[in-house]
KEMAR-15979 format. One record per residue (C-alpha): residue number from 1; residue in three letters; chain; x, y, z. Coordinates in Angstrom, 3 decimals, padded with zeros to 6 digits. Example, Ala and Ser with C-alpha at 12.3 -4.5 7.8 and 13.67 -1.06 7.14 Angstrom:
2
PT     k     r   c         c1         c2         c3
PT     1   ALA   A    012.300   -004.500    007.800
PT     2   SER   A    013.670   -001.060    007.140
# end
This chain:
199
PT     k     r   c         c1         c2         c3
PT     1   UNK   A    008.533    021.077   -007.488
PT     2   UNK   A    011.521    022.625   -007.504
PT     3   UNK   A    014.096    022.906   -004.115
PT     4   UNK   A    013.695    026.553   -003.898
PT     5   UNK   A    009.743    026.480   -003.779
PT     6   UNK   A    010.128    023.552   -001.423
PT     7   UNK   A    012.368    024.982    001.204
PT     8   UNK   A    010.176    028.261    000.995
PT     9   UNK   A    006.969    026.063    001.739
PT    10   UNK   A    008.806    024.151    004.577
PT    11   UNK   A    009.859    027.288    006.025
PT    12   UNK   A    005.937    028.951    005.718
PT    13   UNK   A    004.922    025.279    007.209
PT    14   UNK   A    007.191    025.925    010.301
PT    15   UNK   A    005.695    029.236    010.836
PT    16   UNK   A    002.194    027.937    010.715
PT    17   UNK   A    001.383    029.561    007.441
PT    18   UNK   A   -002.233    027.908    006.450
PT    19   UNK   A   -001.795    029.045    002.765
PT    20   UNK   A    001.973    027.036    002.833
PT    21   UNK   A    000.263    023.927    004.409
PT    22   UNK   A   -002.169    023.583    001.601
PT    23   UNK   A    000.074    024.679   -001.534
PT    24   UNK   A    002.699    021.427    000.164
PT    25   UNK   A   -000.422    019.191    001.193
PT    26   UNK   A   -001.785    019.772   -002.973
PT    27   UNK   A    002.003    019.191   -004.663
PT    28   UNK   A    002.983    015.912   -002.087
PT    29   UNK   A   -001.028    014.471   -002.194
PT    30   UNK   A   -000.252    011.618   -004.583
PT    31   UNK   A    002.824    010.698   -003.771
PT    32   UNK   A    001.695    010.357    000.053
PT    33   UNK   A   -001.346    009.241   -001.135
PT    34   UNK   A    000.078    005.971   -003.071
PT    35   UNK   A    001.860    005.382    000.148
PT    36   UNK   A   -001.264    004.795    002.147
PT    37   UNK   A   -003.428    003.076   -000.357
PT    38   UNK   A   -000.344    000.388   -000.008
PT    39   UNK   A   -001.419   -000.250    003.401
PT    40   UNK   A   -005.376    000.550    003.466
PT    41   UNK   A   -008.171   -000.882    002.814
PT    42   UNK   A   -010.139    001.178    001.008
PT    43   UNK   A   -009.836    004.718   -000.473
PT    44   UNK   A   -011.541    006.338    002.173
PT    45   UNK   A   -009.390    004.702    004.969
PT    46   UNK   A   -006.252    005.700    002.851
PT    47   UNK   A   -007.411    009.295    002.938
PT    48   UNK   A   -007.726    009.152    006.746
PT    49   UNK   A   -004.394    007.852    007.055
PT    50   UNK   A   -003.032    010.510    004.556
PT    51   UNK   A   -004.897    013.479    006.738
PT    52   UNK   A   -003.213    011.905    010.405
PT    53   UNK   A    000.396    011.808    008.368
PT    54   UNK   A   -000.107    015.062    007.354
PT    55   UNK   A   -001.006    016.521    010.592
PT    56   UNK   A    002.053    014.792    012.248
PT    57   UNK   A    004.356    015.988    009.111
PT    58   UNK   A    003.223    019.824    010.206
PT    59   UNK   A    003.217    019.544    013.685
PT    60   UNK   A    006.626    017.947    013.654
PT    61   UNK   A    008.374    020.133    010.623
PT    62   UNK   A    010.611    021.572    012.774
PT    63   UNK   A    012.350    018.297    013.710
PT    64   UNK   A    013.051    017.897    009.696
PT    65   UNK   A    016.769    017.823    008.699
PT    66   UNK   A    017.171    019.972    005.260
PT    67   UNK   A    020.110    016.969    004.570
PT    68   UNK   A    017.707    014.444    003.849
PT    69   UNK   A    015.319    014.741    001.031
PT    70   UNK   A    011.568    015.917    002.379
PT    71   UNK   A    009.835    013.634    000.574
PT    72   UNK   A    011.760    010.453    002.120
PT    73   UNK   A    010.458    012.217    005.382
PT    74   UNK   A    007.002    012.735    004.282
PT    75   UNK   A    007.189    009.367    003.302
PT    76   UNK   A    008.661    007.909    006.652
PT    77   UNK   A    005.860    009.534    008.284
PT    78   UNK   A    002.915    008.126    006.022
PT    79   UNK   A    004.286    004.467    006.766
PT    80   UNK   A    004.122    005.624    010.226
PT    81   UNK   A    000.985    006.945    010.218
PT    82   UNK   A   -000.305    003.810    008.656
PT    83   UNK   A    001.478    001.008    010.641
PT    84   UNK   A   -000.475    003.370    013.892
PT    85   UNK   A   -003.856    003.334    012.012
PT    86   UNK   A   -003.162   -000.558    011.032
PT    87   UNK   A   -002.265   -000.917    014.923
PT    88   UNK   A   -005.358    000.726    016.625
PT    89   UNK   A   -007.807   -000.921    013.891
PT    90   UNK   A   -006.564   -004.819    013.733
PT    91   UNK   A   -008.292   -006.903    016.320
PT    92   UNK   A   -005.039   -009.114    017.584
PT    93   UNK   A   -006.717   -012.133    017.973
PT    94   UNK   A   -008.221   -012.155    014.363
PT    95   UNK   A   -004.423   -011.957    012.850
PT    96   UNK   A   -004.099   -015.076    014.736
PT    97   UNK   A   -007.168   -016.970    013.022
PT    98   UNK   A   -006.259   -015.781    009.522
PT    99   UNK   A   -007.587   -018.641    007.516
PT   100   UNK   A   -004.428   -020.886    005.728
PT   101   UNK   A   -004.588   -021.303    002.257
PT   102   UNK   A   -003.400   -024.978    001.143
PT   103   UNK   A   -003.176   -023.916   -002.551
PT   104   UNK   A    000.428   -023.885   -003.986
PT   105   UNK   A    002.365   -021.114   -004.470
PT   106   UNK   A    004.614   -020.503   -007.364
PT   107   UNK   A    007.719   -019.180   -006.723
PT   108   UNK   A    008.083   -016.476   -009.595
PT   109   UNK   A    007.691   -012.985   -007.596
PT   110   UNK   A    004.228   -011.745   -007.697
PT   111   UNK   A    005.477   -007.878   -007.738
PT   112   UNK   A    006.972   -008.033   -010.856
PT   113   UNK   A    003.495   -009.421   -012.783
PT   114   UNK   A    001.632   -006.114   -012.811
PT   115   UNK   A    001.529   -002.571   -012.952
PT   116   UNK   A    001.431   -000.523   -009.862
PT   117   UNK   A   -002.532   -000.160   -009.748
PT   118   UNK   A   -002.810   -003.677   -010.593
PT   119   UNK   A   -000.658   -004.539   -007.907
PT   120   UNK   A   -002.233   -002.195   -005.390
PT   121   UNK   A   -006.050   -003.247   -006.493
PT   122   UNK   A   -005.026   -006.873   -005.269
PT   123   UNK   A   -003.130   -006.174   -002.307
PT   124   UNK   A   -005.981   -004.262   -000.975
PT   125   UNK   A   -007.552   -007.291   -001.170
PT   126   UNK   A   -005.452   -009.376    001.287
PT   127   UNK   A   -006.246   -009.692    004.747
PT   128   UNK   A   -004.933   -006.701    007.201
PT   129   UNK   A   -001.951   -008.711    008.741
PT   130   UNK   A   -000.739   -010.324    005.544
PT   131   UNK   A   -001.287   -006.984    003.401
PT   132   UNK   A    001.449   -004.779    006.417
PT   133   UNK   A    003.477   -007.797    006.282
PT   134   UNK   A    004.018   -007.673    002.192
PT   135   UNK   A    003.955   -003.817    001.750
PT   136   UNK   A    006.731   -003.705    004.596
PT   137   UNK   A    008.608   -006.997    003.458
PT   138   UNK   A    008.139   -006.528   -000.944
PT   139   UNK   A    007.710   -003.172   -001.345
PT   140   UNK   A    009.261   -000.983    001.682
PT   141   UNK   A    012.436   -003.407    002.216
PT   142   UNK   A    011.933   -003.962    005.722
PT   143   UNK   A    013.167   -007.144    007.089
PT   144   UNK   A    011.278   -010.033    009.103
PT   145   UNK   A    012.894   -008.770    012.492
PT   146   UNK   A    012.423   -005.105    011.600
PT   147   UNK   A    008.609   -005.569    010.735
PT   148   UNK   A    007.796   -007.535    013.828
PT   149   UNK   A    009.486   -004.779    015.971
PT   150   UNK   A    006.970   -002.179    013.969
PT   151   UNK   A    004.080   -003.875    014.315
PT   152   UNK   A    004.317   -006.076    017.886
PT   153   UNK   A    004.765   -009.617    016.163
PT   154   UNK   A    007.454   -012.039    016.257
PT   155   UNK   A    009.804   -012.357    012.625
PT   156   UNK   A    008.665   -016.092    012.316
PT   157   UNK   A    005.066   -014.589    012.676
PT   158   UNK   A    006.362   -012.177    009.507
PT   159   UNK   A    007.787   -015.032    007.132
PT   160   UNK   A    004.375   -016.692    007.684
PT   161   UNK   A    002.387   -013.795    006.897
PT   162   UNK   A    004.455   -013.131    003.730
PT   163   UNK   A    004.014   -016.428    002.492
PT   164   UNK   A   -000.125   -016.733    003.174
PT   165   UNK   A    000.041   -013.188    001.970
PT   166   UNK   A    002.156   -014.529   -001.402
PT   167   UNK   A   -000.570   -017.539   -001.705
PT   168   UNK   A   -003.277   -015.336   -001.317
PT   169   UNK   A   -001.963   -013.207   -004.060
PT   170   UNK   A   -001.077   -015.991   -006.468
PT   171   UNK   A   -004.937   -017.635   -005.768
PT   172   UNK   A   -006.499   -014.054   -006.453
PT   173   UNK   A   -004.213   -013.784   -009.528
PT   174   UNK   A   -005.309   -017.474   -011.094
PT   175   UNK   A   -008.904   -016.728   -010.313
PT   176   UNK   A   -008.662   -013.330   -012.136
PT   177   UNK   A   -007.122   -015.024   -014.844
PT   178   UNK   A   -009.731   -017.481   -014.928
PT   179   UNK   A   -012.204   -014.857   -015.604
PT   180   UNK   A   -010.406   -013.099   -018.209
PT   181   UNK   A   -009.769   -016.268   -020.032
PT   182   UNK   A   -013.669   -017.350   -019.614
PT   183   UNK   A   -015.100   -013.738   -020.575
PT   184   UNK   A   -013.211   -013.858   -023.547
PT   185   UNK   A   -014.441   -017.319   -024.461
PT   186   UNK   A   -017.709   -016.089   -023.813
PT   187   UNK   A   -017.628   -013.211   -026.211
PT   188   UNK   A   -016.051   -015.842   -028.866
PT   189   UNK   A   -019.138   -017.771   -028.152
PT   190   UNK   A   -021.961   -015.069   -028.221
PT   191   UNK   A   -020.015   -013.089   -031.156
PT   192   UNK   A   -020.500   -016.646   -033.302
PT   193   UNK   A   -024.083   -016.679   -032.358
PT   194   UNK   A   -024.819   -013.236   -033.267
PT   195   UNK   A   -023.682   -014.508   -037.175
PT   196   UNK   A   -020.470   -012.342   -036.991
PT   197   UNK   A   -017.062   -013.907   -038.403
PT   198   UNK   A   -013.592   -013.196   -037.887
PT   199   UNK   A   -011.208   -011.650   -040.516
# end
């Protein structure tokens, strides 16, 4: 989208213009969107989060400053909107019986072994308190004292979340590679049975 269209849409947004709303809501979807599946659970959670952060975006576009970029705005406002949403939904005193995981952890940085959606599949897999914790700490750049301000914890509470959260990645990424490693054996073994041969 080019700055031109975009300042014309903010300005239609701060008037209220419905048709303005939508046309910004349809070009900034996915990029807001991949925001909030970072911190939700499911798509369907994600797309509530997405709706609330882009009812506070155009209820509150007149406090935006044309000096930043909009969508570092937009985007301030979807981690926002999710930190709330990950706020009124977590039961407190489940984040405190998270079970630990004993397994150990190698040290090589989990991010940089998949793709985005790979990434994202798996860390909507982790536990509420550990998943805000990483997204925050690996992804957004926040720091341990920072994150515990955002979301009512302590930054010792934090580095322990990020580091179950790390084990609990690295045991979901062994186990999936256990699978892929045993489904190809399997189709070795059933493709031998079935008389083929390999070239």
């Amino acid at each position: 989208m080019e700055e031109n269209e975009l300042q014309q849409l903010i300005e239609g947004c701060k008037k209220q213009d419905r048709q303005s709303q939508e046309i910004l809501y349809k070009r900034l979807y996915g990029y807001a969107m991949r925001i909030c599946l970072r911190y939700a659970n499911s798509q369907s959670e994600a797309s509530e989060v997405l709706n609330e952060g882009f009812f506070k975006a155009f209820t509150n576009i007149e406090k935006y400053d044309p000096k930043w970029p909009f969508k570092a705005w937009l985007g301030k406002i979807m981690y926002h909107a999710s930190i709330d949403y990950y706020r009124s939904n977590l039961k407190w005193s489940y984040m405190e019986k998270l079970e630990t995981s004993h397994n150990a952890i190698h040290e090589a940085s989990i991010e940089n072994q998949l793709g985005y959606d790979e990434l994202l599949a798996v860390i909507q897999r982790l536990p509420p308190a550990y998943r805000i914790v990483f997204n925050l700490y690996a992804i957004d750049g926040y720091s341990h004292e920072e994150i515990g301000e955002m979301i009512g914890i302590t930054a010792s509470t934090s580095r322990s979340n990020l580091h179950k959260a790390r084990q609990k990645l690295q045991q979901m990424l062994t186990v999936a590679h256990s699978i892929v490693v045993l489904l190809i054996l399997k189709g070795k073994t059933w493709f031998e049975k079935a008389g083929g041969h390999r070239l």
